[in-house]
Phi, psi and omega in degrees: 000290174326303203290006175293309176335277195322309163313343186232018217217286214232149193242158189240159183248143185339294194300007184087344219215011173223131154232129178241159168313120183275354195281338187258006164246009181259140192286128177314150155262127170295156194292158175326293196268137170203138179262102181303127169235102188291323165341291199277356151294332135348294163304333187267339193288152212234130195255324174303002174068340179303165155295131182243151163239150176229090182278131216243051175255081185236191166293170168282160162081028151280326191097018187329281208298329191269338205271296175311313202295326181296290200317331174267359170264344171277328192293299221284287153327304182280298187225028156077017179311102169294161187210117171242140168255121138233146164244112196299162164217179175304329257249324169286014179283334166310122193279302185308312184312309211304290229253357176271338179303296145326316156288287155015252199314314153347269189317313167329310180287308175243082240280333185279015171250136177091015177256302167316296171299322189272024149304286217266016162334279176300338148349293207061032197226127172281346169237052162267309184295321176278347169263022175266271213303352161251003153297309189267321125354297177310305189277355158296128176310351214189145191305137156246118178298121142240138201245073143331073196254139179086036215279328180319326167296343174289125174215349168311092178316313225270002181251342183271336168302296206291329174322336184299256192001279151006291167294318208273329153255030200316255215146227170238352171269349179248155165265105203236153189225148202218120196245123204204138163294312211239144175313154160305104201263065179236122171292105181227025162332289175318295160342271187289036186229306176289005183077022174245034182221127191252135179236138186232108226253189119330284166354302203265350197255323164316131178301138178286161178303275230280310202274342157323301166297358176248316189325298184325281195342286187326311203267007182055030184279134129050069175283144167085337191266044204296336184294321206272298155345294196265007161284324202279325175312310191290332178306305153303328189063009212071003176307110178260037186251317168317307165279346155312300181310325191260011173271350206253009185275170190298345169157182196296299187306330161310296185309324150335292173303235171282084214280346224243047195314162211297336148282006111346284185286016164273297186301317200283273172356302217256332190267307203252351138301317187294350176260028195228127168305153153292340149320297183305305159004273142322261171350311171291336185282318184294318151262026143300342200281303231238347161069293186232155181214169157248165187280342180294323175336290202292325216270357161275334189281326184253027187020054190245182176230063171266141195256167166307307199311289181350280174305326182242020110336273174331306195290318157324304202278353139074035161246062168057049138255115193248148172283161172254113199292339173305320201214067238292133180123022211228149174210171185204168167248156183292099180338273179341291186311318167304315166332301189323281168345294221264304219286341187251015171194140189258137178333104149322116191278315168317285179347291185320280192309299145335291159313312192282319164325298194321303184278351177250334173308330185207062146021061149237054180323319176290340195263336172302331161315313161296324167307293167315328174282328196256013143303293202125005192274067204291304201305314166296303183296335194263352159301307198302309200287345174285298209301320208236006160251009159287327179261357167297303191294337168330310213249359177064018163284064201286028190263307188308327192262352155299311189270023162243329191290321171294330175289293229267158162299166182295312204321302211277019184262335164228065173266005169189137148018282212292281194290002168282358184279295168332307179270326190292283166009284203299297186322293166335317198283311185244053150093310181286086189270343162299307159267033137238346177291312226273308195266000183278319174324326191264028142332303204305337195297299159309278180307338174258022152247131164007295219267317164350107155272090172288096179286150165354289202292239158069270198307326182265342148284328160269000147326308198262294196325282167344279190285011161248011222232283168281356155276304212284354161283028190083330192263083174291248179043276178308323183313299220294299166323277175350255246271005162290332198274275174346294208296329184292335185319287191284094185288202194271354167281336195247069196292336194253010147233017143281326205270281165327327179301301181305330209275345188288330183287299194320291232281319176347285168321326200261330179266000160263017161082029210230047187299326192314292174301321195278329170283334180274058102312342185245328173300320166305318172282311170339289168310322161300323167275346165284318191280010137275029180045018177253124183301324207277317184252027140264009152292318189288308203264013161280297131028294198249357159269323114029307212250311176306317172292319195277339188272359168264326168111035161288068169284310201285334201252011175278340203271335204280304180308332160293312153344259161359295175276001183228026175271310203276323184293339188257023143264343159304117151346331180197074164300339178274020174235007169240125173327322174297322191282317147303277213329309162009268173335284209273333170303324183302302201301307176303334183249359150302329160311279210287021158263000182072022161259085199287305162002283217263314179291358177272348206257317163315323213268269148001275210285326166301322188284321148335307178264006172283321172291318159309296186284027179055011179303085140031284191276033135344290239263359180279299168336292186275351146291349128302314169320322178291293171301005178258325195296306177326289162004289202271023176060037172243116205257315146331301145329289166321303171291323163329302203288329166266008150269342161309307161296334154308283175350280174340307208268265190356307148306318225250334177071026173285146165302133183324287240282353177309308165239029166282296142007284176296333182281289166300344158306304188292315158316313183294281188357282205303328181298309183292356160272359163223039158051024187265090198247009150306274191313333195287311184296316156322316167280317179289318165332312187281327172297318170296333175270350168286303206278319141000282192307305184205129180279324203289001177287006185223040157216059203279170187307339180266011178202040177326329171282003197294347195286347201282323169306284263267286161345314235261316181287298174350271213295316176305337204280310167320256161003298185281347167260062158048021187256038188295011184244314165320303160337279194301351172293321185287319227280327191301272218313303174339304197278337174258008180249343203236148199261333182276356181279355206229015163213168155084221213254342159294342175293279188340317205259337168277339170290325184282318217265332183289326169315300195314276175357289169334297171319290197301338183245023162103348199264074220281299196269340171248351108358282170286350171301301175312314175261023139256323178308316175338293177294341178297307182294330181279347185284289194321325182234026167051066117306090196225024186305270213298004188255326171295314194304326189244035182247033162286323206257031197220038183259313143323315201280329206288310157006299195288316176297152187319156189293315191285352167277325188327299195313300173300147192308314191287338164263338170283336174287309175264347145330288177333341207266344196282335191058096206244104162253206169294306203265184242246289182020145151305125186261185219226040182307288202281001215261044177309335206288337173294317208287325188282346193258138193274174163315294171306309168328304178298335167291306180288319149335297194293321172295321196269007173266013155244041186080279186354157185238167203315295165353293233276284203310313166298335188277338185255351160251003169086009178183142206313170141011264183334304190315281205314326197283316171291309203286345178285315160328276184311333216254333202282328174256002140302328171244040167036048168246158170253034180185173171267001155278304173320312194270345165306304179306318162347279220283324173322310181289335227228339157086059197238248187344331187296000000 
């Protein structure tokens, strides 16, 4: 027992005559809770079989040490990997301590390394010592990880000469990782030029936006709390010592409150200050002050001679001061750190101001805006916001320009033209169509003054402002007029509302079934935005070419046009902040749907509705009424509805107008109703959407679904079907498809052909049934459309019967077979037939009698039970199929195929 002790305590070296701690050569055990990350294993891992050096370089509380050590326990599993640990303290800058610690850790892994070398241990001379041990290095059969932890305590040249040494003749078996808060003072240029040196930052150790939410998940931290999870994602950065910290405040609403909790300012204190020089200090304060900076930045604001050097010191030295990759020469602090700062010293207001010259002089107008607001300078910041918010609406970032509409006084929104263009815009844009009509009206001020010029231009902004005002109210008419008027207007410098004019026009057009004309609206905005070089809206118009293609029912070339626009996205700097790059997203999510892929659209679907919700974006609401119909699927109905009350939620906080998404919302809704068979409540939604189309159809036509009216049919007729109406269904389903030109292309032919086959079927018209469900797969085969065949493939086991052996065959009809409940017999089929599943066996018995006649008396005597009984079960059948006699429900029952 003792030498077990002894043994776990102090490790003896082969020769007997050295002993060491063993706790400093032993591989750390990872925490209870850990979160696997294959990414950054991924990263670290070395696929080329060579020798590697892997420098390990962040602030504490990244996870450096837990992060190596899993990699080295998957090394260890997976390919039988040795592994030596050390871990340093000051105490190895003694070069003897150093290299007996070393050999150490070596034997530890591998017992035949270091019976040779730690002869020349008492030497003191390292390179006798260092050429035993890459002899004995050399002569292993098989790779070895030496593992360096804590390399910041090194400060020794001569333990850092012999490491030079180490590397530059390890051979091919070792591998070594070198784990440190602060850069290294090791020359490893040759190393990283051949490709053998892996380096790993803050950048790669952080947790990402998804493992922020499984960490929450794991530690049971703010379940259920998806909005909050990710403000704590935005706080942190993924810090994951930030979020140790801030799990350890008092609860969710502090975090709302007071996301910067008081161990937070404990750790900086006490941990992360005592490692900052008081120069360095300085500095850091100022630039907490000023959030992102350059160095001409700083040396205007402090009339200093601060150098690149300087500044990118600090950052080596890995004190939460980050480069910005979007933007080289640019630097920011780690938000916590920043809170910390600005909460222990209060802001030079001079300083402030001295930066906004600085940012507006080299157009960097928007930050001057900001600067100028947390000055307290409205007047000033609202000169700034003229220079630099034609290209915020450029980039559709209307969340920025809300929060300068919210800052600034009222007055000065309309203290020129120009930010009344500027506010109108923005307003339009999200939606507040009411305030934004209130403030472009007070133009009228300006134009009825003498000395007033209304210009050309002028006149074509508020032309297009108008007309994007009236599409999303329904009046296409009126739209159409705006923004054909704007385009005569609007000269060729003010590219990024010619451009809203065409897209406004495009989606006009298009709900007015007027594809042709909508697409070159859009080819004219394409071309415009290129040859201005804005990235965002020719993403916003592949997008809105996209939405077009698909309603001719071009899925494959909707798929190429998403590509594309989210090709162009992985060139932006911060895609989660353009608005174009969700829409994408969830466009991308929608045609994976109709491909049966939930997975991957749920995953699409998600990450779009995040940034459309950063960018204050609207079309959220495309998002969560697909999130709802992937939920539906998966039979969680209950789910489903949460996601369009979410949404609901969403617009509401947003001051958007009901009918922009009541319309939509009560669509999906009636859906859901008929799926839980309440087709009372269902028809009260649609009944009511239909006297909504009366008043004006495009309000059930909105900008983002210009096509819901096609849905809406589509629910109708099912909601008929499932009340036992099937020949009223196929009356409407005729006249749709023969009054409407969009029922007989794209993806609405697939979904009325299919519901009209089923329908047929069901009343006996046996041949024009299959006619409907061969044109179908025909139209769904071109784009492996096979959404609508799952919705409906209980009931399609007669038709399939029917078809030819050699359709059978095809990958694309066998693909949506699976989907089918395929039996032996012959039956009606009964997709729309809820009414059978509500009729008992015994109903269905006294049913079959009284379609042979037989009278209540008669039905009793032959089933054994009284009068009453029958009399009652005639009662239930009768209000089960919703008829008032016993001739009605035989025909009834005849249509619903109950009788075969």
């Amino acid at each position: 027992m003792p030498s077990s002790i002894e043994e776990a305590v102090v490790k003896t070296l082969p020769n007997g005559l050295a002993r060491v701690l063993a706790m400093k050569i032993r591989l750390p055990d990872l925490p209870r809770v850990y979160l696997k990350r294959e990414a950054l294993s991924a990263h670290l891992a070395d696929c080329s079989g060579r020798s590697m050096i892997r420098l390990v370089c962040a602030a504490p509380g990244y996870g450096k040490s837990t992060t190596v050590a899993a990699w080295c326990l998957q090394q260890r599993h997976e390919k039988n990997a040795h592994i030596a640990w050390l871990t340093l303290d000051a105490k190895e800058n003694e070069l003897g301590r150093f290299l007996l610690y070393l050999v150490s850790s070596l034997n530890q892994a591998c017992p035949s390394v270091g019976i040779r070398s730690s002869e020349y241990l008492s030497d003191g001379e390292p390179e006798p010592l260092l050429a035993a041990l890459l002899a004995e290095l050399q002569a292993l059969g098989h790779p070895l990880i030496l593992v360096l932890d804590e390399c910041q305590h090194i400060e020794n040249p001569q333990v850092w000469a012999f490491l030079e040494r180490l590397i530059s003749y390890r051979g091919d078996n070792l591998h070594l990782v070198l784990i440190s808060s602060r850069d290294i003072p090791l020359p490893l240029a040759k190393q990283q030029v051949v490709g053998q040196l892996i380096y790993t930052d803050e950048a790669q150790l952080a947790y990402s936006s998804a493992e922020v939410l499984s960490w929450c998940a794991m530690h049971h931290w703010l379940s259920g709390q998806l909005a909050i999870s990710k403000k704590v994602a935005e706080i942190t950065l993924g810090w994951p010592l930030g979020l140790e910290l801030l799990k350890n405040n008092s609860g969710a609403d502090d975090l709302i409150n007071n996301v910067y909790a008081p161990q937070v300012r404990q750790y900086f204190q006490q941990e992360w200050q005592s490692a900052v020089t008081a120069e360095d200090l300085q500095l850091l304060y100022v630039i907490a002050a000023l959030h992102n900076v350059c160095v001409p930045l700083l040396n205007h604001v402090l009339d200093g001679d601060i150098s690149q050097s300087s500044i990118d010191n600090l950052c080596r030295q890995h004190h939460l001061l980050f480069r910005r990759q979007d933007k080289p020469g640019w630097y920011y602090l780690h938000p916590q750190l920043q809170a910390y700062l600005l909460s222990e010293r209060e802001v030079d207001k001079a300083l402030l101001m001295r930066a906004c010259t600085w940012l507006a002089s080299h157009h960097e107008a928007n930050k001057a805006v900001e600067i100028c607001l947390k000055a307290g300078e409205s007047i000033l910041a609202a000169q700034y916001v003229e220079q630099s918010a034609e290209a915020i609406v450029a980039e559709q970032d209307i969340a920025k320009l809300l929060v300068w509409y919210k800052q600034l006084p009222p007055e000065l929104m309309t203290s020129s033209p120009r930010l009344i263009i500027i506010f109108g815009w923005t307003l339009a844009l999200a939606l507040q169509l009411d305030d934004a009509e209130r403030l472009i009206a007070q133009m009228d001020r300006y134009i009825q003054r003498p000395e007033f010029i209304y210009s050309e231009e002028l006149a074509g902004q508020l032309l297009a402002i108008r007309g994007y005002i009236a599409r999303a109210r329904g009046n296409l008419e009126n739209a159409r007029s705006l923004c054909s008027q704007a385009l005569t207007k609007l000269p060729p410098n003010k590219h990024e509302v010619l451009v809203l004019c065409h897209l406004t026009l495009s989606n006009t057009l298009m709900t007015l079934s007027d594809i042709d004309a909508a697409r070159q609206h859009n080819r004219s905005a394409s071309e415009i935005a290129r040859a201005n070089g804005n990235v965002h809206l020719e993403m916003l118009m592949l997008h809105d070419l996209a939405r077009i293609e698909q309603v001719k029912g071009n899925l494959n070339l909707v798929d190429k046009m998403l590509e594309e626009g989210l090709r162009l996205a992985s060139h932006l700097p911060k895609p989660d902040r353009a608005a174009a790059y969700g829409r994408l997203l969830m466009y991308k999510g929608y045609m994976r749907w109709l491909r049966n892929d939930g997975a991957e659209a749920l995953l699409l679907i998600e990450q779009g509705i995040a940034v459309a919700t950063n960018c204050h974006d609207g079309y959220c609401l495309f998002g969560y009424v697909l999130l709802s119909n992937l939920l539906r699927f998966q039979k969680k109905t209950e789910a489903a509805y949460d996601a369009l009350n979410k949404a609901e939620r969403q617009l509401q906080q947003w001051k958007v107008p009901n009918f922009i998404y009541h319309p939509w919302l009560s669509t999906m809704r009636a859906n859901l109703l008929i799926d839980e068979n309440k087709l009372d409540n269902a028809m009260d939604n649609l009944n009511g959407l239909y006297q909504l189309a009366q008043q004006n159809p495009y309000l059930v036509a909105p900008e983002y679904f210009p096509h819901l009216r096609g849905i809406i049919d589509v629910f109708y007729v099912r909601a008929k079907a499932y009340a036992g109406e099937p020949k009223e269904a196929l009356r409407i389903l005729d006249k749709r498809i023969n009054d409407s030109a969009s029922y007989r292309q794209g993806f609405n032919s697939v979904m009325v052909l299919l519901m009209r086959a089923l329908i047929r079927h069901q009343l006996g018209m046996t041949d024009e049934a299959m006619k409907d469900f061969k044109q179908c797969l025909q139209f769904a085969e071109k784009d492996q459309c096979i959404m609508p065949f799952i919705e409906y493939g209980a009931g399609m086991s007669a038709l399939y019967h029917q078809l030819p052996s050699q359709l059978k065959q095809k990958p694309f009809v066998e693909a949506v077979l699976s989907h089918i409940q395929r039996g032996d017999s012959d039956e009606k089929n009964q997709a729309f037939a809820l009414v059978k599943t509500a009729i008992s066996s015994r109903e269905l018995g006294v049913l079959k009698l009284i379609a042979q006649g037989l009278s209540n008396q008669e039905i009793a005597e032959q089933l054994f039970i009284s009068l009453h009984t029958v009399k009652t079960h005639a009662r239930r059948l009768n209000s089960k199929l919703n008829v008032k006699s016993r001739t009605q429900a035989i025909i009834k029952a005849r249509e619903l195929g109950l009788l075969n």
